[in-house]
LOPA-723648 format. One record per residue (C-alpha): residue number from 0; residue in three letters; x, y, z. Coordinates in nm, 4 decimals, padded with zeros to 6 digits. Each point is the difference from the previous one (the first is absolute). Last residue first. Example, Ala and Ser with C-alpha at 12.3 -4.5 7.8 and 13.67 -1.06 7.14 Angstrom:
<kekols>
1, SER, 01.3670, -00.1060, 00.7140
0, ALA, -00.1370, -00.3440, 00.0660
</kekols>
This chain:
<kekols>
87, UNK, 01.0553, 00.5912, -00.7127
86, UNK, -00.0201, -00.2586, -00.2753
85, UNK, -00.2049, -00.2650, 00.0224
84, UNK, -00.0893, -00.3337, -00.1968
83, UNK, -00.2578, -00.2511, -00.0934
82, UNK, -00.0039, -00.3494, -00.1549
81, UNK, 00.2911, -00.0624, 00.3071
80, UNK, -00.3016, -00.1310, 00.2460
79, UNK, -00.1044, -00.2401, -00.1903
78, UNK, 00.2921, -00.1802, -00.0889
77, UNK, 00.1128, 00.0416, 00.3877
76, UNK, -00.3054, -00.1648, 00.1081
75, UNK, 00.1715, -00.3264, 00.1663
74, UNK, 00.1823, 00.2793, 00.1988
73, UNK, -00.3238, 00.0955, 00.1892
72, UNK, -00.0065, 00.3215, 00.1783
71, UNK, -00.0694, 00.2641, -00.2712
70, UNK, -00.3206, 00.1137, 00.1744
69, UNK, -00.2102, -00.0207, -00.3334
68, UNK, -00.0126, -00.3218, -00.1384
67, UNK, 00.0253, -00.1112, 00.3794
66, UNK, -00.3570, 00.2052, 00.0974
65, UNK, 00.0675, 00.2891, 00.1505
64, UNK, -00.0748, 00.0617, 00.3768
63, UNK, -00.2419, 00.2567, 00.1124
62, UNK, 00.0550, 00.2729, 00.2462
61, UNK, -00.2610, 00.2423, 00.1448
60, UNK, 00.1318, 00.2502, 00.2290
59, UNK, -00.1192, 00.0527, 00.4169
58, UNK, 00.3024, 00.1135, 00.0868
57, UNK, 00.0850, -00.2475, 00.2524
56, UNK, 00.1503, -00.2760, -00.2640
55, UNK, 00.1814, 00.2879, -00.1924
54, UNK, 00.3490, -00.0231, 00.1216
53, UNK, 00.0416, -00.3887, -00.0226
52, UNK, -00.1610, -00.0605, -00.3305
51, UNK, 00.3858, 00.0569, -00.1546
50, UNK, 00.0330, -00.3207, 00.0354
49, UNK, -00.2657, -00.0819, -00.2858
48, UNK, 00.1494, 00.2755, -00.2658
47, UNK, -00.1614, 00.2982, -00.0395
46, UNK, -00.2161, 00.1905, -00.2194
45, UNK, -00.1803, 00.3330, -00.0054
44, UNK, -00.2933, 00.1004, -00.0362
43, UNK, -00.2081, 00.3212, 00.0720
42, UNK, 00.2695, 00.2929, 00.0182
41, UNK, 00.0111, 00.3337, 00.2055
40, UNK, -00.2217, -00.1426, 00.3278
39, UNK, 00.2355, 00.1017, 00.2133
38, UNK, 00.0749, -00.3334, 00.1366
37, UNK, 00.0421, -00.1275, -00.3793
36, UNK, 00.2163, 00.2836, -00.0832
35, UNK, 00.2310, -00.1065, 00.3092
34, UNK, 00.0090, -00.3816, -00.0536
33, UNK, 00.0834, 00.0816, -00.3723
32, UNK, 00.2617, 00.2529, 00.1401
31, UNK, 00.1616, -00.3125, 00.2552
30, UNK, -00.0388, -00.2629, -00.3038
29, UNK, 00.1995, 00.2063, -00.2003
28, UNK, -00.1460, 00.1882, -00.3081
27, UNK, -00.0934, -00.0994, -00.3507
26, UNK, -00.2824, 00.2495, -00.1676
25, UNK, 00.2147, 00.2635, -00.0908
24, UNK, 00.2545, -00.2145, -00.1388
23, UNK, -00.2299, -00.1102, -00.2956
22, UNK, 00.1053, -00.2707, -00.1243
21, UNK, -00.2963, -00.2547, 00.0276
20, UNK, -00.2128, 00.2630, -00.1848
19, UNK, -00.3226, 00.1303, 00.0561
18, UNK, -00.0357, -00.1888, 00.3773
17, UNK, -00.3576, -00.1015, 00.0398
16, UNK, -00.1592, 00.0381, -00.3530
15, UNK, 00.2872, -00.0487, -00.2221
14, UNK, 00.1407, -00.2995, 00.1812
13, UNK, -00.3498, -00.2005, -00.0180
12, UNK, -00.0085, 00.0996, -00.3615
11, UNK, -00.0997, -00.3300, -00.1866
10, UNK, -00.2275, -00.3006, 00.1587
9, UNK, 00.0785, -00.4242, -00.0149
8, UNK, 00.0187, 00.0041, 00.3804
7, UNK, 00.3276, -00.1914, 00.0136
6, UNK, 00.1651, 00.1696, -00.2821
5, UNK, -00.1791, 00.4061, 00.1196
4, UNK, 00.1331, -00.1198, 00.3138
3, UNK, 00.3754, -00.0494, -00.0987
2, UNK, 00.0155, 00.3343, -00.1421
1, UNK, -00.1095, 00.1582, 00.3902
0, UNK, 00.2535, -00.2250, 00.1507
</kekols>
């Protein structure tokens, strides 16, 4: 997602400066530890999909929602979305 907005937003490095490297293991975890380190206040960001909303709605975090370019949602965008890839 992160090498899909440096396309849509015409910039270079978005992966670099929020998560180093898009394989790095030590920065993938389950949703239930990323809901944990963001509770405790051990990460800043972290992203989720839309149904996965559920569990934060009374915690008082921010959520935004991707535009389609980014979000991966649209199958019409398929070309678009495969000019990047990831390996974890």
């Amino acid at each position: 997602m992160l090498k899909l907005a440096d396309i849509y937003y015409g910039t270079k490095g978005i992966l670099s400066r929020v998560a180093v490297t898009a394989n790095n293991i030590h920065q993938i975890f389950t949703e239930q530890t990323l809901e944990s380190l963001l509770e405790e206040e051990n990460v800043d960001i972290g992203f989720f999909y839309e149904g996965e909303r559920a569990w934060g709605g009374d915690s008082g975090y921010q959520f935004i929602s991707l535009p389609t370019h980014l979000d991966m949602s649209d199958i019409n965008l398929s070309t678009y979305y495969h000019q990047v890839s990831y390996y974890a």
